[in-house]
Structures are given as C-alpha cells and as structure tokens.
N, C-alpha and C positions, 0 to 999 in steps of 0.2 A: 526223585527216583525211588523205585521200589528194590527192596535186596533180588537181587539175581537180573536188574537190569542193566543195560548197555547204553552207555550216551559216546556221542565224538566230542573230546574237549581241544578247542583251538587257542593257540598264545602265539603273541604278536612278541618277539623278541629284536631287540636291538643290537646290530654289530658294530662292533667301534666299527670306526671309516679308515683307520689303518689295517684293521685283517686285512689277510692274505686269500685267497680262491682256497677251495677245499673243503675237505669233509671234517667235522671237529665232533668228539666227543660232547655229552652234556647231558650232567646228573639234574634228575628231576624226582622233590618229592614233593607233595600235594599234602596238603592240611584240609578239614572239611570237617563239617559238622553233621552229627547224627539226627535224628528225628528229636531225641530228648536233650539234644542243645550241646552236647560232649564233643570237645575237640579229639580226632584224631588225625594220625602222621602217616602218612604211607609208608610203605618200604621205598629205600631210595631206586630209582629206575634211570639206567642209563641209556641215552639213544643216541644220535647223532644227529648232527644239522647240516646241512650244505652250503658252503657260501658262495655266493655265485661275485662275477664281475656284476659292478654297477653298471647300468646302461646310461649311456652319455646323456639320452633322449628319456627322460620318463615320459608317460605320458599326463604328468600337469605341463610339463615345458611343451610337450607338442601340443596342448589344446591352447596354452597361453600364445605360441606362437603362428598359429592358426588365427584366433582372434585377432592379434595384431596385423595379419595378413588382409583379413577383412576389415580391418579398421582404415587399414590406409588406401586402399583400395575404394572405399566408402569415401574417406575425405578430398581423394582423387575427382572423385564421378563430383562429387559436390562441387569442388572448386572449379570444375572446366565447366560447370551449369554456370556457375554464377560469374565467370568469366563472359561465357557469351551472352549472360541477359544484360551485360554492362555495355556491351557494343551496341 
C-alpha cells in the first residue's frame, strides 16, 4: 500500500460455543510494518461483532448428507441390478 491508500482488511474470529446471541463489543489494534521494516501499533479501535444462533444445518452437513443420499440410492439401483441378473 501507498500512504493515502485504502485497503478492506477481513478476520476470521472464533466464538466460544457457550456465547450467548448478541451484539459484543471488541477492541482492535493492528501492528504492521512500514516500507523501512519499523514496527508500528495502531491506536486501539473499538467495533462490535454480532453473534448469531448456530444453524443446526451447515452447509458441509447438508452437502455430506446429500452425498449420503445419493450413495444409498446408487447402492440401492446396484443391488436390484444384480438381484435380477441372478434370476
């Protein structure tokens, strides 16, 4: 980045699996190094986070259980093949 430019920075944060639903405070400061290799510290910056209910369903368990759907369905069609080639 050049002085006077604008970037979007994304973080991927972890919430215990006990919080509660809600809006929570949370202090953020950022360390980063300059062209000539110098560490500095932002000012601290406070924003909020949202925490939503977990969804029962993510979607790896619905594509997992998709899969599995077409799995047994697949071993289904197979077995009545090979059912009737044995008659």
């Amino acid at each position: 980045m050049n002085p006077g430019d604008t970037a979007i920075a994304k973080f991927r944060i972890e919430v215990d699996k006990d919080a509660g639903e809600g809006m929570f405070p949370v202090k953020i400061q950022l360390e980063y190094r300059d062209s000539q290799g110098y560490m500095h510290t932002s000012d601290e910056i406070v924003t909020s986070v949202e925490v939503k209910e977990r969804p029962v369903v993510t979607p790896l368990i619905a594509g997992a259980l998709i899969l599995a759907v077409i799995a047994i369905i697949v071993a289904v069609r197979f077995a009545r093949k090979r059912k009737r080639q044995a008659k």
